[in-house]
C-alpha positions as protocol buffer text, in pm:
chain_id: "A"
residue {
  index: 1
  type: UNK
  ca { x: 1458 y: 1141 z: -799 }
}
residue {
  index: 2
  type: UNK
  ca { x: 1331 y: 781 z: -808 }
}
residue {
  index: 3
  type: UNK
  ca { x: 961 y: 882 z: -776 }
}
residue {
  index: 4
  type: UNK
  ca { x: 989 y: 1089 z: -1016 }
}
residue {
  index: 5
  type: UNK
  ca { x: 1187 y: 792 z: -1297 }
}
residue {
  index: 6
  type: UNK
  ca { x: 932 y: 579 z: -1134 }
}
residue {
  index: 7
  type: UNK
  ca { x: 637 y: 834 z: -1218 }
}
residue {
  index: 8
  type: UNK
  ca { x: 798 y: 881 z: -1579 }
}
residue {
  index: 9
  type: UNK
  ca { x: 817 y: 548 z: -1626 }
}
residue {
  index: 10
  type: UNK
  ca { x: 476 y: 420 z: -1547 }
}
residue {
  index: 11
  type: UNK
  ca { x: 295 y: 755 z: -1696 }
}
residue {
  index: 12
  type: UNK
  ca { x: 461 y: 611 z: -2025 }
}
residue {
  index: 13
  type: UNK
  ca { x: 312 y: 256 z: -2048 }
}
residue {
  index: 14
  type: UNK
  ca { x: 60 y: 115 z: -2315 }
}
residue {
  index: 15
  type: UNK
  ca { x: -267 y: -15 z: -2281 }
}
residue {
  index: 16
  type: UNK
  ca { x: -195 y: -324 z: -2176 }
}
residue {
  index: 17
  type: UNK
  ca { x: 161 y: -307 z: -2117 }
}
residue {
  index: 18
  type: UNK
  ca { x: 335 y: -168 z: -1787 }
}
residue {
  index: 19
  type: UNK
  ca { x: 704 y: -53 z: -1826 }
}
residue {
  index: 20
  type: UNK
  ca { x: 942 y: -295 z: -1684 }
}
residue {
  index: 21
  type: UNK
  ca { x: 1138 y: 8 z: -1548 }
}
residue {
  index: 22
  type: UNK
  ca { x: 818 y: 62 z: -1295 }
}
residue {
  index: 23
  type: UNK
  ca { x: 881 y: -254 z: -1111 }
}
residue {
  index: 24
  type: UNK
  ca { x: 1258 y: -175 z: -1126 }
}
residue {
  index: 25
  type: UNK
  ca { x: 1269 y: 158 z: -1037 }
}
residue {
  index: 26
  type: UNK
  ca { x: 1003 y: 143 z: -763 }
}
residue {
  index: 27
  type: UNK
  ca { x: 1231 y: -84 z: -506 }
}
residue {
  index: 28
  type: UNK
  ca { x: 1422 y: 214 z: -469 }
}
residue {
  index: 29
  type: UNK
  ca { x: 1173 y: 482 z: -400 }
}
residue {
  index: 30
  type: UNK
  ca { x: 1138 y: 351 z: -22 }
}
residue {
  index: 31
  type: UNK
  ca { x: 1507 y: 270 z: 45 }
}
residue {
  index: 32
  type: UNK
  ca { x: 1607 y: 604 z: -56 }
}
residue {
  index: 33
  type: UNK
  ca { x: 1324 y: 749 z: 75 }
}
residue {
  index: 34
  type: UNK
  ca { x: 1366 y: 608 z: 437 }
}
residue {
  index: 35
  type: UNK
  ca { x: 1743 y: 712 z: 410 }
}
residue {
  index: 36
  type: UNK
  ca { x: 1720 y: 1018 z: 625 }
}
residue {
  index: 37
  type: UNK
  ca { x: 1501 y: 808 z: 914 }
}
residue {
  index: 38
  type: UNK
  ca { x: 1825 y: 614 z: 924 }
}
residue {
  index: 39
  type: UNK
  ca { x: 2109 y: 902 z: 911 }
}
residue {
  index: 40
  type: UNK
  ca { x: 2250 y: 983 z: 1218 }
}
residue {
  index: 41
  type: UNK
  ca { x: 2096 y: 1322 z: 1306 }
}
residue {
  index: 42
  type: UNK
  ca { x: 1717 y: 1209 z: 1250 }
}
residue {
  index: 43
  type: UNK
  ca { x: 1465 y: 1466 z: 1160 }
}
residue {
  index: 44
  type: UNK
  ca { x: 1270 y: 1571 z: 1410 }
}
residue {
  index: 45
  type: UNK
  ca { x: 872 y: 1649 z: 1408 }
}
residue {
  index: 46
  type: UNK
  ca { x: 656 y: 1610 z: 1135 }
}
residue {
  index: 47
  type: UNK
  ca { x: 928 y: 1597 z: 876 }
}
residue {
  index: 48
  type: UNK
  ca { x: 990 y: 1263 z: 1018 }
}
residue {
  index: 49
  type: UNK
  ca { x: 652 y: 1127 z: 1027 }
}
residue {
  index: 50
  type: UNK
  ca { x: 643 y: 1268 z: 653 }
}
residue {
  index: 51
  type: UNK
  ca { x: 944 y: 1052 z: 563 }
}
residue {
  index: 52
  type: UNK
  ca { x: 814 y: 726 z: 760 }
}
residue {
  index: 53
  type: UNK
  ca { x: 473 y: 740 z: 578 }
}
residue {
  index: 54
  type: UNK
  ca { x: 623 y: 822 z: 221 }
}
residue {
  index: 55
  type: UNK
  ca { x: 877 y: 527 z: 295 }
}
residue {
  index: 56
  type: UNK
  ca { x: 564 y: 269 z: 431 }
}
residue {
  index: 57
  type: UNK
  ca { x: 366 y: 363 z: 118 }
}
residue {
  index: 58
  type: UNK
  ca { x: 620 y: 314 z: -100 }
}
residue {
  index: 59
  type: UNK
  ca { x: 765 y: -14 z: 24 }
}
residue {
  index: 60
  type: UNK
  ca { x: 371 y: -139 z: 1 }
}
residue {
  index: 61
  type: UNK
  ca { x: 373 y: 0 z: -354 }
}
residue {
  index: 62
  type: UNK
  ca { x: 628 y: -153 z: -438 }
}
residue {
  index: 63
  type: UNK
  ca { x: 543 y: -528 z: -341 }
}
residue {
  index: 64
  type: UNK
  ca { x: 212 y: -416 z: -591 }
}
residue {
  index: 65
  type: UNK
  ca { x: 446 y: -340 z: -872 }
}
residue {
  index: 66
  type: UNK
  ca { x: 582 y: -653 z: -812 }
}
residue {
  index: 67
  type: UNK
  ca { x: 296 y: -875 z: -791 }
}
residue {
  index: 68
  type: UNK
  ca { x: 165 y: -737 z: -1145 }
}
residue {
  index: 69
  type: UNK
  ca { x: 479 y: -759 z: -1325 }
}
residue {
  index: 70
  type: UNK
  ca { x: 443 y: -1141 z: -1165 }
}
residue {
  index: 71
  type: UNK
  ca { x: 100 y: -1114 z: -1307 }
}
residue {
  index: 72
  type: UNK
  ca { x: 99 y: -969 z: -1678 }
}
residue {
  index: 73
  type: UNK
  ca { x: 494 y: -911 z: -1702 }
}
residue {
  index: 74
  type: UNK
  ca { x: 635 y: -1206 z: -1815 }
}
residue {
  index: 75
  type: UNK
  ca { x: 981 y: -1062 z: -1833 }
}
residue {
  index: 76
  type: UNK
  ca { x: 1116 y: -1182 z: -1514 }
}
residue {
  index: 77
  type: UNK
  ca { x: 1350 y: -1448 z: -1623 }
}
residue {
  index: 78
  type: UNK
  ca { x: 1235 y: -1833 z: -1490 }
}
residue {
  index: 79
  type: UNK
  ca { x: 954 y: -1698 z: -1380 }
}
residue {
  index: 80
  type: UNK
  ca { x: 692 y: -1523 z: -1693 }
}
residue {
  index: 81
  type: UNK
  ca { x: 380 y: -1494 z: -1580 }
}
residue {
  index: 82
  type: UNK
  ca { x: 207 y: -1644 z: -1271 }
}
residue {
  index: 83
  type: UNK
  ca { x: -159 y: -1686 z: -1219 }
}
residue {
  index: 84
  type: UNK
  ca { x: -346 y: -1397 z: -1017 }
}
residue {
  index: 85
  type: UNK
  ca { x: -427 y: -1607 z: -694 }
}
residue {
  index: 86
  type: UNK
  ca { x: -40 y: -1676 z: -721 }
}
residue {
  index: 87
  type: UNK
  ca { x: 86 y: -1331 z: -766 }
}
residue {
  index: 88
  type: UNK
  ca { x: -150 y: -1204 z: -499 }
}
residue {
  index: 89
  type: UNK
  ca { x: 5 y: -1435 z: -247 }
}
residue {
  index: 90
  type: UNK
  ca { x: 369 y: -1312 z: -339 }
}
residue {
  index: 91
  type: UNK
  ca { x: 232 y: -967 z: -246 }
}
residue {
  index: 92
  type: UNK
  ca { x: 51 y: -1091 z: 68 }
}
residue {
  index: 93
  type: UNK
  ca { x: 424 y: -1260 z: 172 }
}
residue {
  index: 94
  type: UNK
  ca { x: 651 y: -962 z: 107 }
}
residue {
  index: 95
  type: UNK
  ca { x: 365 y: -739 z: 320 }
}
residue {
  index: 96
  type: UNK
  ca { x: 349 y: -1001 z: 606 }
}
residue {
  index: 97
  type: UNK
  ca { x: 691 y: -997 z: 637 }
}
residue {
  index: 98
  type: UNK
  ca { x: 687 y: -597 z: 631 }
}
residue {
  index: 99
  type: UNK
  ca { x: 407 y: -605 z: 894 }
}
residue {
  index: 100
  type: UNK
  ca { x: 656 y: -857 z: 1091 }
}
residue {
  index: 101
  type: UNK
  ca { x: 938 y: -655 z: 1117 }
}
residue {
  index: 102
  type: UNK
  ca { x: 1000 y: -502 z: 1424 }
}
residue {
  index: 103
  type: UNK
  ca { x: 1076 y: -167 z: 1590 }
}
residue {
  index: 104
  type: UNK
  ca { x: 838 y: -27 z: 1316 }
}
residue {
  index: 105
  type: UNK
  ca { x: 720 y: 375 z: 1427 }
}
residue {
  index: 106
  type: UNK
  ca { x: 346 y: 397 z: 1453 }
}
residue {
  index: 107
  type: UNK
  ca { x: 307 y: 586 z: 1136 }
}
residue {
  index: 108
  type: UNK
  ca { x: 417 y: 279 z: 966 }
}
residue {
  index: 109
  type: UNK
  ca { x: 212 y: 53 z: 1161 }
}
residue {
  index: 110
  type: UNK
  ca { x: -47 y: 260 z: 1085 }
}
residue {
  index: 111
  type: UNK
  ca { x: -9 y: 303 z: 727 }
}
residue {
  index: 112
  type: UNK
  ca { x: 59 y: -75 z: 717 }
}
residue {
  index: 113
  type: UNK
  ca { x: -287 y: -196 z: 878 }
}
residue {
  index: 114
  type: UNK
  ca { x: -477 y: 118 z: 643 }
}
residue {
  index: 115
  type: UNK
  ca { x: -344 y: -23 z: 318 }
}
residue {
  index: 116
  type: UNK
  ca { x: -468 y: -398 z: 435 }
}
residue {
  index: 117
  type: UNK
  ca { x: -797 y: -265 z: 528 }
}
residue {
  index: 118
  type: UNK
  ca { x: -845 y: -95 z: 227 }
}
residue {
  index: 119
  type: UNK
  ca { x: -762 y: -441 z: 37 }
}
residue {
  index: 120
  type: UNK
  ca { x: -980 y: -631 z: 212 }
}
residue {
  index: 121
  type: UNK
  ca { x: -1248 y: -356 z: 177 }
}
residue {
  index: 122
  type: UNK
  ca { x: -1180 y: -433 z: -210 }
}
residue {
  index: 123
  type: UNK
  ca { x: -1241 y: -846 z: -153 }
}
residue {
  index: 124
  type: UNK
  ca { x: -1567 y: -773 z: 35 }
}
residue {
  index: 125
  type: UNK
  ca { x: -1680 y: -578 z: -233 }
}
residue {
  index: 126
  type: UNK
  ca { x: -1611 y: -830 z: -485 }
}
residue {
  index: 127
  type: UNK
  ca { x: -1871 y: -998 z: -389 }
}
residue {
  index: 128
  type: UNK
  ca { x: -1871 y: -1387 z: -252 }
}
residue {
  index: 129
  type: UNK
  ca { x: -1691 y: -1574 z: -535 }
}
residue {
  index: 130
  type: UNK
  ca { x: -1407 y: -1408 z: -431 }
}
residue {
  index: 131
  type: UNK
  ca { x: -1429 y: -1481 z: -35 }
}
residue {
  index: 132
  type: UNK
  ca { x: -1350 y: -1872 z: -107 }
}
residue {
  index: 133
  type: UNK
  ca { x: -1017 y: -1847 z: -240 }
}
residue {
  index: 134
  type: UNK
  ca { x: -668 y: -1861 z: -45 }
}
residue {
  index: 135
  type: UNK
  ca { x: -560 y: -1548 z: -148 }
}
residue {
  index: 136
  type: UNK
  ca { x: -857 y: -1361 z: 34 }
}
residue {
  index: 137
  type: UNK
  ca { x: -812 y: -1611 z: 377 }
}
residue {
  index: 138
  type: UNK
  ca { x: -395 y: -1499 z: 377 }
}
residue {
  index: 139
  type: UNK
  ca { x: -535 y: -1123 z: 280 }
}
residue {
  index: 140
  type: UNK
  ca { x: -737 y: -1159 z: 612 }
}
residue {
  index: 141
  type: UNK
  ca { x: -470 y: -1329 z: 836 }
}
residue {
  index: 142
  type: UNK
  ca { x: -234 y: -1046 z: 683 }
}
residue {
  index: 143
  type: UNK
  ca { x: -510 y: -781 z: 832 }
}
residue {
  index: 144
  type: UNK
  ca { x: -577 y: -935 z: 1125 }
}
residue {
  index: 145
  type: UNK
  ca { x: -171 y: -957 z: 1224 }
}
residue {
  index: 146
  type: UNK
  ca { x: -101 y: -580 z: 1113 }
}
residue {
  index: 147
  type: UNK
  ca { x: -395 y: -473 z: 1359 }
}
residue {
  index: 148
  type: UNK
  ca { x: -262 y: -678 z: 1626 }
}
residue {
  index: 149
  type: UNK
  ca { x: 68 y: -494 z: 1547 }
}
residue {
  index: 150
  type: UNK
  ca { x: -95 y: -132 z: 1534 }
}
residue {
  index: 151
  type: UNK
  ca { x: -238 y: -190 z: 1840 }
}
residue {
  index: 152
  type: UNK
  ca { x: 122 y: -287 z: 2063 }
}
residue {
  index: 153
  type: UNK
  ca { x: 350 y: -56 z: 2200 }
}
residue {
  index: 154
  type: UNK
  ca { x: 645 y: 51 z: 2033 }
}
């Protein structure tokens, strides 16, 4: 039900203009997505590995909704708008910490270190004026420490 508000939500936004209720709404999607990994009879097989990927995906997502409401928002109170090198380290944070966390399944590791590699995929891309900045240095550290988690045993 909150994917779908959340889909709703940010389906509905302006040019210019992303719906508040997307960076509300989207906390939610992973918490009550993850709720059945944390029930007391577990699901078992592949409906569990569905659950731990939707849940890594969506916590991930939801650190991005974050970071551009940060971004082009404004309508966090105390906070309004932050530069982009800013913002981008707020999302680095929240998914270092994520990567951190321990007793994470493999699925999650693994979705954890794909979505970094695919970011820093996107910096190399860029080009080199955007290899020089802080942001790209923390995106690497933030790889290189969710590879050295994918690759430890559970």
């Amino acid at each position: 039900m909150c994917a779908t508000t959340w889909l709703v939500a940010s389906s509905n936004s302006f040019s210019g203009a992303l719906p508040l209720a997307s960076c509300l709404v989207l906390p939610f999607v992973p918490l009550f997505s993850a709720f059945p990994l944390r029930s007391p009879s577990l699901p078992r097989g592949e409906y569990k590995l569905v659950f731990q990927v939707f849940s890594a995906f969506t916590t991930i997502a939801s650190f991005l909704a974050l970071a551009v409401e940060l971004q082009y928002g404004g309508r966090l109170p105390l906070i309004g708008t932050l530069p982009a090198e800013a913002a981008a380290l707020v999302f680095l944070g929240l998914t270092a910490t994520v990567v951190g966390l321990s007793q994470r399944s493999l699925a999650k590791r693994v979705v954890n270190a794909l979505a970094v590699t695919g970011i820093v995929a996107k910096r190399l891309a860029g080009g080199a004026a955007g290899l020089f900045s802080l942001s790209f240095v923390a995106t690497a550290a933030v790889w290189a420490f969710a590879v050295k988690q994918l690759v430890k045993p559970a």
